[in-house]
N, C-alpha and C positions, 0 to 999 in steps of 0.2 A: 585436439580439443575443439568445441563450438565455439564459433566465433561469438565474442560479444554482442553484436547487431541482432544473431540468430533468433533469442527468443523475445527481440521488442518487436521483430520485424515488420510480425501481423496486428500490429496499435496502432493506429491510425492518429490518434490525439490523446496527449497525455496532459494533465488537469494537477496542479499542485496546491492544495489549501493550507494554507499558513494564519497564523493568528500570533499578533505578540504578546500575550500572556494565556496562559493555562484556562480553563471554566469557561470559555467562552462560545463553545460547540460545535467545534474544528470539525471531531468526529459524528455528530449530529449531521451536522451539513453532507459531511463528503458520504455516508449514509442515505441518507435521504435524496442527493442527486445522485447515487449509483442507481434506487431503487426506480425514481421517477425516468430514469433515461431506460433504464432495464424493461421498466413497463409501455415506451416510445418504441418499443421491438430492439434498441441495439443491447448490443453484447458488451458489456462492462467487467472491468478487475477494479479491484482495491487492492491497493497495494500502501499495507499500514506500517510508517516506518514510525512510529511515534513508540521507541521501543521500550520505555520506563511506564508507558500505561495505555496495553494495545487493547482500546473497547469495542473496536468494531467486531472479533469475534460473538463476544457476547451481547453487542446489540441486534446481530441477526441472526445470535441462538444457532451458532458454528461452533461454540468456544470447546464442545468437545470432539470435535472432528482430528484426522491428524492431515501432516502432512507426508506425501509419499516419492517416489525417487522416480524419475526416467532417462531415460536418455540424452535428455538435454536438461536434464535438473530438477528442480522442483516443482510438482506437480500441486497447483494452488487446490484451496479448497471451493468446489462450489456449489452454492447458493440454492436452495429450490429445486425442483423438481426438473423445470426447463433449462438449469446449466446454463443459466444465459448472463450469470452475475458468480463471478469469481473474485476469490479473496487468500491474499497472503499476508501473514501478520508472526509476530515473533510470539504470540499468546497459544501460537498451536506448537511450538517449538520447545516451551518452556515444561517442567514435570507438573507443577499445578499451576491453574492461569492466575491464580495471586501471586505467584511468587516474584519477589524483587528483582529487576535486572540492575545489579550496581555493576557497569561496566566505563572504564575510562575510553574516554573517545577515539582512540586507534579503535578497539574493539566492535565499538559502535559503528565507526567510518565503513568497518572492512565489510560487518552484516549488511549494510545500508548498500554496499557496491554489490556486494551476493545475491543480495533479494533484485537488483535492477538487473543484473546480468543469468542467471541463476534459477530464474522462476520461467517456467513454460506456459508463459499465456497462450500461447495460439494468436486466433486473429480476434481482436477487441476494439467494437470502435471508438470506447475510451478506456483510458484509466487513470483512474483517481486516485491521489496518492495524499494522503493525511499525514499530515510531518506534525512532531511534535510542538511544543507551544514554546515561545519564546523565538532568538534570533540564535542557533547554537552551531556547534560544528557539524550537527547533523543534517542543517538546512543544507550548508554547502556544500557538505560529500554528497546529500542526494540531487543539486543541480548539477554539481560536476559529473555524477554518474550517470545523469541524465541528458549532457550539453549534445551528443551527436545526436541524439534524435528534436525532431519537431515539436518541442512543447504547443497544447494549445492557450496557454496560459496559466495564472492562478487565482485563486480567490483568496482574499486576504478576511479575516473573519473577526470582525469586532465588537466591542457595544458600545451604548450611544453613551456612554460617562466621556 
């Protein structure tokens, strides 16, 4: 089997946005800082574990792309012409991108450990990872599946009420 380390190996700084309630434009953000670092010349992933309402496919007009298998796993979907901005999200997983994911949280935990171990970035020199809104089990399964590598931080996303 691939070792777990395998496909974060070539990410250089990994970025997590959180917000603690829902509306507040978690996915806007980590959007719009994939496209502006992307346009800085590096190489970016999204990795959208926000899996009850994944919008980044369809805010960068991916939502009907698929996803495809290799060697070392999942082969994200990307971005543009110059491939320079890659994206994994569970909206290209699903049979239509509305449909409902009602999954209890083992279910959720174990995708959340799949997409960090599981998706073949390559080398990125970030990736931005859009967590759903709220404080849930899925924050934690994606730190803890995260804890061996070098986070470079996160961005906590709020408003001014």
């Amino acid at each position: 089997t691939v070792p777990e380390r395998a496909n974060l190996a070539g990410v250089r700084h990994i970025l997590l946005v959180l917000s603690g309630k829902g509306g507040v434009g978690k996915s806007t953000i980590s959007t719009e800082l994939a496209l502006a670092l992307r346009n800085a010349g590096k190489r970016v992933g999204i990795l959208d574990v926000d899996l009850c309402g994944p919008s980044i496919p369809r805010m960068l007009r991916v939502q009907d792309s698929a996803v495809h298998q290799c060697d070392s796993g999942w082969v994200p979907v990307f971005v543009g012409q110059d491939k320079a901005l890659a994206l994994m999200s569970i909206g290209f997983l699903l049979e239509r991108p509305d449909d409902a994911v009602v999954w209890r949280g083992p279910k959720k935990n174990a995708l959340i450990k799949q997409f960090v171990t599981d998706v073949a970035w390559g080398d990125l020199d970030f990736l931005i990872v859009d967590t759903p809104p709220g404080t849930s089990d899925e924050h934690i399964s994606t730190v803890e599946a995260l804890r061996p590598y070098q986070l470079l931080g996160a961005i906590l996303v709020t408003t001014p009420q």
